[in-house]
C-alpha positions in Angstrom: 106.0 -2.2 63.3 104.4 -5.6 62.3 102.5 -6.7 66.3 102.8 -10.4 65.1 106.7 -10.1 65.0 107.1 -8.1 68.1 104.8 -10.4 70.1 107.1 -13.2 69.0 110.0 -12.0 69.5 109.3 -10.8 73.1 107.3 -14.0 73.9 104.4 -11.8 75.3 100.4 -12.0 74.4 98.6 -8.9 72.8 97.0 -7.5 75.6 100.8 -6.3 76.9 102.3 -5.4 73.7 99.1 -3.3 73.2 99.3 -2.1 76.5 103.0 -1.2 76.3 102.7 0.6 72.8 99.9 2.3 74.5 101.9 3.5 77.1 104.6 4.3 74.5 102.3 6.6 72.6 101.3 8.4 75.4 104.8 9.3 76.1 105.1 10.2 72.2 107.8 7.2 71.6 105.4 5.9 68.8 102.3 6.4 66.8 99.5 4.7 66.5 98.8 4.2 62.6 94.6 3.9 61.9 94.2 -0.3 61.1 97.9 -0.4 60.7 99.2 -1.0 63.8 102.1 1.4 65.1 105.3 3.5 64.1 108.3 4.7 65.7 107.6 8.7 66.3 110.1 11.2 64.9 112.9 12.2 66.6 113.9 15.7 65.6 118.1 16.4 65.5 118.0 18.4 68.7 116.4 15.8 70.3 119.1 13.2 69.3 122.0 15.4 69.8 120.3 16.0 73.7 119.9 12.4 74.0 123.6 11.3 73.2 125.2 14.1 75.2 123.3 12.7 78.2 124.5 9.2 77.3 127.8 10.3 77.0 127.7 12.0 80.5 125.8 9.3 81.9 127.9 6.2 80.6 131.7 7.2 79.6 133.0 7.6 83.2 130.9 4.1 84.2 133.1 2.4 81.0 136.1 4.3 81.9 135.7 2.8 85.7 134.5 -0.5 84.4 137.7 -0.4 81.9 140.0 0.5 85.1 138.6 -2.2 87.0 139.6 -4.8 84.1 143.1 -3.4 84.0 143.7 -4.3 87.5 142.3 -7.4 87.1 144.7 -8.5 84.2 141.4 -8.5 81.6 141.7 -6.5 78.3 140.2 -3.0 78.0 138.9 -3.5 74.8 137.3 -7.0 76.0 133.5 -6.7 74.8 132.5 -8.7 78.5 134.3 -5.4 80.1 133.2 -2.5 77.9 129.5 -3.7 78.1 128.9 -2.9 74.2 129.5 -2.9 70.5 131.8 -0.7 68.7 133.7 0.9 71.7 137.0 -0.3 71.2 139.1 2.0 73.5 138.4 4.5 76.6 140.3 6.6 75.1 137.8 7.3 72.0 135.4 7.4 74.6 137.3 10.6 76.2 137.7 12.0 72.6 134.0 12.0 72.0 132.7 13.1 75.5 135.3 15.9 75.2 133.9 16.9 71.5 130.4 16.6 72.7 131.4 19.3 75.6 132.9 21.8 72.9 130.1 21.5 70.6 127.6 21.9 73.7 129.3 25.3 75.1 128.6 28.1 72.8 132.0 30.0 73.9 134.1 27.3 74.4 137.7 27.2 72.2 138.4 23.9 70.2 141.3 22.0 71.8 
């Protein structure tokens, strides 16, 4: 990570971007690189997979509610302004993948 660019891009001085990347390396997000600066830490698969099964538990009923909301108030589901990010285009493929994440996650579960 080049500090000059972050520091711009947040607007912030170096003491808190070295205070945050500090704080960020102690909870093993990054690495501090000897007189280079800092790198994002690995992330193992296991890790990852953990991560966006917790997402998915966490944030497809709040788009599904959000997208329920919208159809009673005439607004499109697949409105960017209502699903609240990129590259969800349905709440439906949102059920698919929640429901694929839960039979991959239960050992002795039977595919659908």
């Amino acid at each position: 990570m080049k500090l000059s660019a972050l520091r711009d891009r947040y607007e912030i001085g170096w003491t808190p971007l070295r205070e945050a990347l500090s704080r960020l390396e102690a909870e093993g997000l990054v690495t501090a690189i000897s007189n280079r600066g800092f790198a994002v830490a690995p992330v193992s698969r296991e890790a990852l997979e953990d991560l966006t099964r917790a997402r998915l538990v966490v944030e497809v009923p709040l788009l599904l509610k959000r997208s329920r909301m919208a159809a009673v108030n005439g607004s499109p589901p697949s409105s960017p302004r209502i699903i609240g990010c990129r590259g969800v285009s349905s709440p439906s493929r949102l059920r698919r993948k929640a429901r694929l994440t839960r039979t991959k996650s239960t050992p002795h579960s039977t595919p659908r």
